[in-house]
C-alpha positions, -999 to 999 in steps of 0.1 A, spaced: 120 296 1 153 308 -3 174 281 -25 213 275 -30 222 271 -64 227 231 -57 195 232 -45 181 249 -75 200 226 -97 182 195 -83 151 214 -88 153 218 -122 169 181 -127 152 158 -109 125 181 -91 106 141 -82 137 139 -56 133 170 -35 96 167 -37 100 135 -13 129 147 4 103 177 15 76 156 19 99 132 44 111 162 61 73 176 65 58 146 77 86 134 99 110 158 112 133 139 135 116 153 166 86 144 150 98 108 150 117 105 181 79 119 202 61 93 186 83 69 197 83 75 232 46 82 232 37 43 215 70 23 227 60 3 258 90 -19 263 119 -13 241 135 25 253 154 55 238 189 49 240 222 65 220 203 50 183 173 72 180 142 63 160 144 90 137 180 75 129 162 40 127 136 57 98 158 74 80 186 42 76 159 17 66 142 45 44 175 42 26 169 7 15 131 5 14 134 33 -19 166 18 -34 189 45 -28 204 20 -10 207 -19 -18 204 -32 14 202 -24 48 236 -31 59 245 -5 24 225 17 42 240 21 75 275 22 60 265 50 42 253 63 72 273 53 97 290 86 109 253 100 113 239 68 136 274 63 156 264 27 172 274 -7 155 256 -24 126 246 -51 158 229 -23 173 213 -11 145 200 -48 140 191 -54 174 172 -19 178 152 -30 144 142 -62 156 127 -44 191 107 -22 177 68 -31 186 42 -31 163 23 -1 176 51 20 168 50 5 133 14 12 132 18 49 143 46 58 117 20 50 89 -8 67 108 16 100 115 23 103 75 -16 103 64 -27 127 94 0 148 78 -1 147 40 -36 142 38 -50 180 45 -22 185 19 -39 167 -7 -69 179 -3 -55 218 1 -40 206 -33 -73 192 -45 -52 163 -54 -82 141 -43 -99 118 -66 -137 125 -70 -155 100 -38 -167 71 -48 -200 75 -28 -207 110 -22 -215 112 17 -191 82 25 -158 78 38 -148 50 18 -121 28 24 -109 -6 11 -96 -32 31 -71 -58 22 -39 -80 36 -8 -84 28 12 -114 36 48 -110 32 74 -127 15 100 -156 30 131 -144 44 170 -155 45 177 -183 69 193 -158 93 177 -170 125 191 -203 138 157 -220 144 152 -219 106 183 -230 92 175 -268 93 141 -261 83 128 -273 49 98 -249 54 106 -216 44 103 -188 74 76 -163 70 80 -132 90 43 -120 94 14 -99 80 -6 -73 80 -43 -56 67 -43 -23 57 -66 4 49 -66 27 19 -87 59 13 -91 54 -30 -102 89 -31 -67 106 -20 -50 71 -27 -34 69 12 -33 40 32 -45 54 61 -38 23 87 -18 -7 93 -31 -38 114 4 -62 121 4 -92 129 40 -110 136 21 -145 130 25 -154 97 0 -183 102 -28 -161 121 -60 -155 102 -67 -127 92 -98 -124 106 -83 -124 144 -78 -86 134 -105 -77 123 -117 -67 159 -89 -37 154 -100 -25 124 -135 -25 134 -125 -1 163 -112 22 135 -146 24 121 -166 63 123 -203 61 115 -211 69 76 -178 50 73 -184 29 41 -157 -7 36 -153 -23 8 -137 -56 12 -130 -91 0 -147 -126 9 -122 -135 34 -131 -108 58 -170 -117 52 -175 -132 85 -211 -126 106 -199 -112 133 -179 -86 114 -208 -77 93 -227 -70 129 -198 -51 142 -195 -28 110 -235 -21 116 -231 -15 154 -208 14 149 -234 28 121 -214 24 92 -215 2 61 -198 -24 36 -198 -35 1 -182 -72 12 -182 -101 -12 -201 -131 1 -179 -164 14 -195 -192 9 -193 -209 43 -181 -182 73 -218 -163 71 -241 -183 99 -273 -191 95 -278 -175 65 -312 -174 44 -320 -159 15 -354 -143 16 -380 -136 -16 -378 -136 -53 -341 -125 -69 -351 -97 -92 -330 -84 -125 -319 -48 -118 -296 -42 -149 -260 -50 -163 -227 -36 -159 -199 -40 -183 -188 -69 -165 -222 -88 -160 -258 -91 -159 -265 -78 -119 -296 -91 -96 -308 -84 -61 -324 -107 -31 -326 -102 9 -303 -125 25 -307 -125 63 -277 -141 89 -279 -142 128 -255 -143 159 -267 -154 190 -265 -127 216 -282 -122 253 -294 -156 247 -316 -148 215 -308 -148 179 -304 -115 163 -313 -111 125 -293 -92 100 -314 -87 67 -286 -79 42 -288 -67 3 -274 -98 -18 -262 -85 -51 -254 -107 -74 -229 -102 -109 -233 -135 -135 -206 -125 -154 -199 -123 -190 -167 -142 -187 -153 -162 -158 -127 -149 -132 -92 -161 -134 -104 -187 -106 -131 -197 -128 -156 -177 -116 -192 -173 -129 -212 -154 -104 -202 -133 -79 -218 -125 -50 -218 -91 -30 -234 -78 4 -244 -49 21 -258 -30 44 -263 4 21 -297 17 20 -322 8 -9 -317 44 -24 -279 35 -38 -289 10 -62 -275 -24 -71 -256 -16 -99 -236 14 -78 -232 -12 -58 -219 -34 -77 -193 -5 -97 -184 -1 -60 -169 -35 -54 -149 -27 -88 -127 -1 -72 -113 -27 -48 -84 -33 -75 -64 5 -61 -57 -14 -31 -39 -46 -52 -24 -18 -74 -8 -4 -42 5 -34 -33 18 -43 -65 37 -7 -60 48 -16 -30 64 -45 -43 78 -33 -75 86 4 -67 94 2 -31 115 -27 -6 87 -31 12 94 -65 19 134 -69 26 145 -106 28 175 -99 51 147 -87 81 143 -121 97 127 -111 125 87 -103 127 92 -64 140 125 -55 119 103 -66 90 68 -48 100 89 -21 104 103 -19 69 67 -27 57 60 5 76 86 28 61 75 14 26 38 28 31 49 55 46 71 63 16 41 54 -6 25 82 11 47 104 3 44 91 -37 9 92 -38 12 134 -26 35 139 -50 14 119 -81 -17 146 -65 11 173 -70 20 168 -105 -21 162 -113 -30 194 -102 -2 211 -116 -5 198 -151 -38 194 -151 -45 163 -159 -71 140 -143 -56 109 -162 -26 110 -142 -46 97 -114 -42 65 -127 -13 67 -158 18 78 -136 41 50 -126 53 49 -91 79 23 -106 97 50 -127 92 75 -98 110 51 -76 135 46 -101 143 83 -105 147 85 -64 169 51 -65 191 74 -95 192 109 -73 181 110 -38 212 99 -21 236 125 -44 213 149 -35 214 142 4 250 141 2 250 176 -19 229 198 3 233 199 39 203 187 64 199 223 75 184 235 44 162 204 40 151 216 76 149 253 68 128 250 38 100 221 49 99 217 81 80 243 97 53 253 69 18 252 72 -7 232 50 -11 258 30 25 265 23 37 230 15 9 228 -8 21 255 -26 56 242 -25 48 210 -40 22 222 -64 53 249 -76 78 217 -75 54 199 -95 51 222 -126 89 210 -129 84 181 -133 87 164 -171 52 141 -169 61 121 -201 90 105 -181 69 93 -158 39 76 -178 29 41 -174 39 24 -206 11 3 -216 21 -34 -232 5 -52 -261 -11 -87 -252 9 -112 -248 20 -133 -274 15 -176 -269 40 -194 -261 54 -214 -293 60 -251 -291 99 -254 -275 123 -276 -292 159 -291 -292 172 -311 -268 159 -316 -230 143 -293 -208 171 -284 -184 204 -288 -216 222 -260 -220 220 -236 -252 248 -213 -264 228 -178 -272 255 -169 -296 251 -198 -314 215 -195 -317 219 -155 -334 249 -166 -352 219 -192 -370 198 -164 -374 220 -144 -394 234 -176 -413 201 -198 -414 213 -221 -440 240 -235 -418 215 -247 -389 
């Protein structure tokens, strides 16, 4: 690529920054943008405020380069040209499918990246596409909507499962959901449609329902689920429960346990593996046992299977980035689409993070990174340099340099970006345990205490 010296400069100071502003510009080109919009929009059409314009304002505010959306669009205003009521009432139009495709769009695209990188993690079943599955309900919202404002109740703007691949740490799908009151399980008919045979889930008890265990087997692929204790019909458990081994968790068994559906007039029996952790010491919920099933063939024993269920923490440690790193969840978005929309951006953007981290792995060398970089302090770097660095070098370049390359070249780019980058900023700092609580004293709960006074008594503790 041929560089300015600006360009350069950022390269050498902050080379996290124009790793994402490449990868944004790789993934989603405008024209990228405004096509899938008019291939998934059924209803709301392409007017003067194009979707690219949309992405790129909210995108503002979802890393913190920006502190709110409104921030945002003033800073942009020249480049989107319509009011900040249009720019409101375009967010709140936009239908879910759209949504769905923007986060789709970015792991089709950075994907073949980081495996061209081999940035992937090693699989957690060799021969399986694994995938996790979790929800994530989001957060109330300002009062902004006239319906709410007399409301005790606080409004809750929707939800939405999601799928993540743990081995190149992408979440590869989005089901929405504008009902924030909806189980989750009414989706899980979309994500079963998802599904490719040798497909392998991994999921929590909500989501163990019978006829999504049937579902999962009729499209030949499998699940590590844990059991629910009530949503499993007609369940039986079949034959002696026999000791397999221990992990470092718990002592781990195994037992058939068979569940039906009624279908063409006949019951239909599912004989499922029931694996079984008594563990060592209780879950936060208090916990002793926990019980797993699957559908995995006796050959994978039931202590992989059990190390399996394990990994389902990446997909709560995405979330927890999501939260802490990224806006995914901006209170100002009152309606349901403005806010799946921004939810959308956010894992988009955590694409986009998760290339880079494979980028810096591979170029340091360092497997441990896979888990010991923190997406907080590589959000806080973007938050610190991405919008001076917009301003500084013009959109052409950005488009020049990214753009058009192939796989193989933005690999190369990112993985030569990467070997800039100083790791040791970027490490997950590690806290002691937490000390107890002492014993509070000195007045009533809610009285007032002056701080200063309180130091002044440390230095001076004879006159407390």
């Amino acid at each position: 690529m041929f560089l300015s010296k600006v360009f350069e400069r950022f390269v050498s100071k902050s080379p996290v920054s124009v790793m994402l502003r490449g990868a944004l510009e790789y993934a989603f080109p405008p024209e990228c943008l405004d096509k899938l919009f008019r291939r998934h929009a059924v209803q709301q059409y392409e007017d003067a405020l194009l979707f690219s314009t949309v992405v790129e304002v909210l995108g503002l505010a979802v890393t913190g380069t920006r502190k709110s959306v409104n921030a945002a669009y003033l800073a942009s205003k020249e480049q989107v040209q319509v009011s900040a009521a249009a720019l409101y009432d375009k967010l709140q139009g936009v239908e879910p499918q759209v949504s769905q495709a923007l986060v789709r769009e970015s792991a089709a695209r950075l994907r073949p990246v980081v495996t061209k990188m081999r940035g992937q993690a090693k699989p957690l079943m060799p021969g399986y596409r694994t995938l996790i599955l979790d929800g994530s309900h989001w957060a109330a919202t300002e009062r902004r909507i006239k319906e709410t404002r007399r409301l005790h109740g606080v409004p809750l703007p929707g939800q939405a499962l999601v799928l993540l691949d743990p081995q190149t740490r992408l979440m590869l799908d989005v089901f929405p959901c504008e009902d924030a009151y909806a189980q989750e399980r009414e989706l899980l008919g979309e994500v079963t449609a998802t599904l490719r045979p040798h497909d392998l889930l991994i999921a929590d008890r909500n989501f163990c329902t019978t006829q999504f265990l049937f579902d999962i087997r009729d499209k030949k692929a499998f699940f590590v689920i844990r059991q629910h204790a009530s949503t499993l019909s007609k369940k039986r458990l079949v034959g002696q429960r026999r000791r397999v081994g221990e992990t470092e968790t718990g002592v781990v068994y195994e037992q058939i346990l068979e569940t039906r559906r009624r279908r063409n007039g006949e019951d239909e029996v599912f004989s499922l593996r029931r694996i079984t952790i008594d563990l060592f010491e209780p879950t936060v919920n208090g916990d002793t046992q926990i019980h797993l099933v699957t559908n995995l063939p006796p050959k994978i024993d039931a202590l992989q299977v059990a190390e399996l269920y394990l990994n389902r923490w990446t997909i709560e440690n995405a979330f927890q980035e999501l939260g802490q790193a990224l806006a995914s969840e901006i209170n100002t978005l009152c309606y349901p689409k403005a806010a799946l929309l921004a939810f959308c951006v956010a894992v988009a953007t955590y694409n986009m993070l998760s290339t880079i981290k494979a980028a810096i792995r591979v170029a340091h060398r360092d497997p441990a990174l896979l888990t010991e970089l923190s997406g907080y302090y590589l959000a806080e770097e973007l938050a610190a340099t991405y919008g001076g660095m917009v301003i500084a070098i013009e959109p052409e370049q950005w488009t020049r340099s990214f753009a058009a390359l192939s796989v193989d070249e933005m690999a190369t780019v990112l993985l030569e970006l990467a070997s800039h980058v100083e790791v040791d900023r970027f490490r997950k700092r590690h806290r002691g345990p937490k000390k107890p609580q002492p014993p509070r004293q000195g007045g009533y709960p809610n009285k007032h205490v002056s701080t200063a006074r309180l130091l002044a008594q440390r230095k001076s503790p004879m006159t407390a």
